[in-house]
N, C-alpha and C positions, 0 to 999 in steps of 0.2 A: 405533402410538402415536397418542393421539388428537389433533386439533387445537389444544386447549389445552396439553399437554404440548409438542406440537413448538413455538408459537408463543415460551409461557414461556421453553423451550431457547435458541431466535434471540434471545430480548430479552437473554438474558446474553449469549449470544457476540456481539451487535452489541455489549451496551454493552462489551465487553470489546475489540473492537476501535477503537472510538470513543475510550478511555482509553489503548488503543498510539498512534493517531493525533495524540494532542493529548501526547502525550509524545515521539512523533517531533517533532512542529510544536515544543515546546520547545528539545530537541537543535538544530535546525535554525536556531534563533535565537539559539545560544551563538557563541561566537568562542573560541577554534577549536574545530570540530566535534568531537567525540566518536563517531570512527570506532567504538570498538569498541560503541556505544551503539546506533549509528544499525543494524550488521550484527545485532544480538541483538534490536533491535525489529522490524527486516526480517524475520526468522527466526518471531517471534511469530506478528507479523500474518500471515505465510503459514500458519502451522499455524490462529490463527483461522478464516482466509477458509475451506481445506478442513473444517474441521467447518461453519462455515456453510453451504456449497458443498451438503454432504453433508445436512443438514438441511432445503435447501431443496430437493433431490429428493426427499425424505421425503414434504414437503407438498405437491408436487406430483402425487406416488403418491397422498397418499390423496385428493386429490381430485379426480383421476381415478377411484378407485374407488367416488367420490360421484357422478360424474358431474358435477361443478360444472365450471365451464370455467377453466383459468386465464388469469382476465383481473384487471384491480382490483375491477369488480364481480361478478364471482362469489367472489372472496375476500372479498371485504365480506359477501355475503352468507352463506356459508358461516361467517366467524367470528360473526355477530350472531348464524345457527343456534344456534352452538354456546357460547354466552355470549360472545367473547372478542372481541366489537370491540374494547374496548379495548388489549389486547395487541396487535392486528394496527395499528391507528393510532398504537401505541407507534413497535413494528415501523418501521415506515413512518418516524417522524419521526428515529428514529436512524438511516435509509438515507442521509435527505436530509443529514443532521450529515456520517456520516461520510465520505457524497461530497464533500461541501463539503471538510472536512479534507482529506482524500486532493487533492482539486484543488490545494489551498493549499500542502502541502505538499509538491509537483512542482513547482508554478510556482517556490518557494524554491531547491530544488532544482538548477531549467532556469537560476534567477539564479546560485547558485553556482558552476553550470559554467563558465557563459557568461564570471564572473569571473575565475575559475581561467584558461579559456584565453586571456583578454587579457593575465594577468599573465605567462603562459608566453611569448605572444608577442612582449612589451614584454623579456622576457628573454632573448630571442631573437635582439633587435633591437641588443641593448647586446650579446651577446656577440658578434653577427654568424654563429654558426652554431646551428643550432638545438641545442637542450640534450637533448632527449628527442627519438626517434620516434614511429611513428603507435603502435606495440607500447608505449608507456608506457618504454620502458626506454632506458638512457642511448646516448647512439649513442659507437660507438666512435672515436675517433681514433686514426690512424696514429702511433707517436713515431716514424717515417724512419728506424729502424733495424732491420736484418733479424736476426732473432736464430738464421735457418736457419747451419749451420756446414756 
């Protein structure tokens, strides 16, 4: 595949990941969450990233087989070869977009945890035994009576 073709390829699956991202970053700003929202975008963006993943050994193979180096300027210069700076500086600015999202949307995240477990512990506090264990699941209490015969 040539380098315009593979480049073309990345600029959809970036921007396509870029529009899971800022839809995740939505979800994430609703009250309450939309668990099954946030698992079917999780889901997406993973199948994204492996065709990305996948595309960018492509352009790496073939420029290798150019002998170009991959570095940002031998990419630079390989795409200008080949007409498509623009695609590759496309490329590029939807990296920087979707790093950014991807950041924004962990830090939201690290906050909601961090929430989550003060409210666990503040309920923890009022019942005086802990509610859940470290497994997420309820911890069992004895009722004092033995039901062996």
């Amino acid at each position: 595949m040539s380098l315009v073709a593979l480049l073309d390829r990345q600029l959809v699956l970036m921007d396509e990941l870029t529009i899971l991202l800022k839809r995740e970053l939505d979800t994430l700003m609703t009250n309450p969450i939309d668990g099954a929202e946030l698992a079917a975008l999780a889901s997406a963006k993973q199948s994204t990233l492996t065709a990305i993943a996948t595309l960018e050994d492509e352009r790496r193979q073939s420029l290798a087989r150019e002998g170009v180096e991959d570095e940002p300027s031998g990419m630079a210069e390989a795409a200008r070869a080949a007409g498509c700076l623009p695609q590759w500086q496309a490329l590029l600015d939807l990296a920087r977009s979707a790093h950014h999202l991807n950041l924004l949307n962990g830090s939201l995240i690290n906050q909601r945890m961090a929430h989550n477990r003060q409210v666990l512990a503040a309920l923890q506090q009022l019942v005086g035994n802990p509610l859940y264990g470290v497994d997420g699941q309820t911890q069992r209490r004895g009722t004092g009576l033995n039901c062996k015969a």
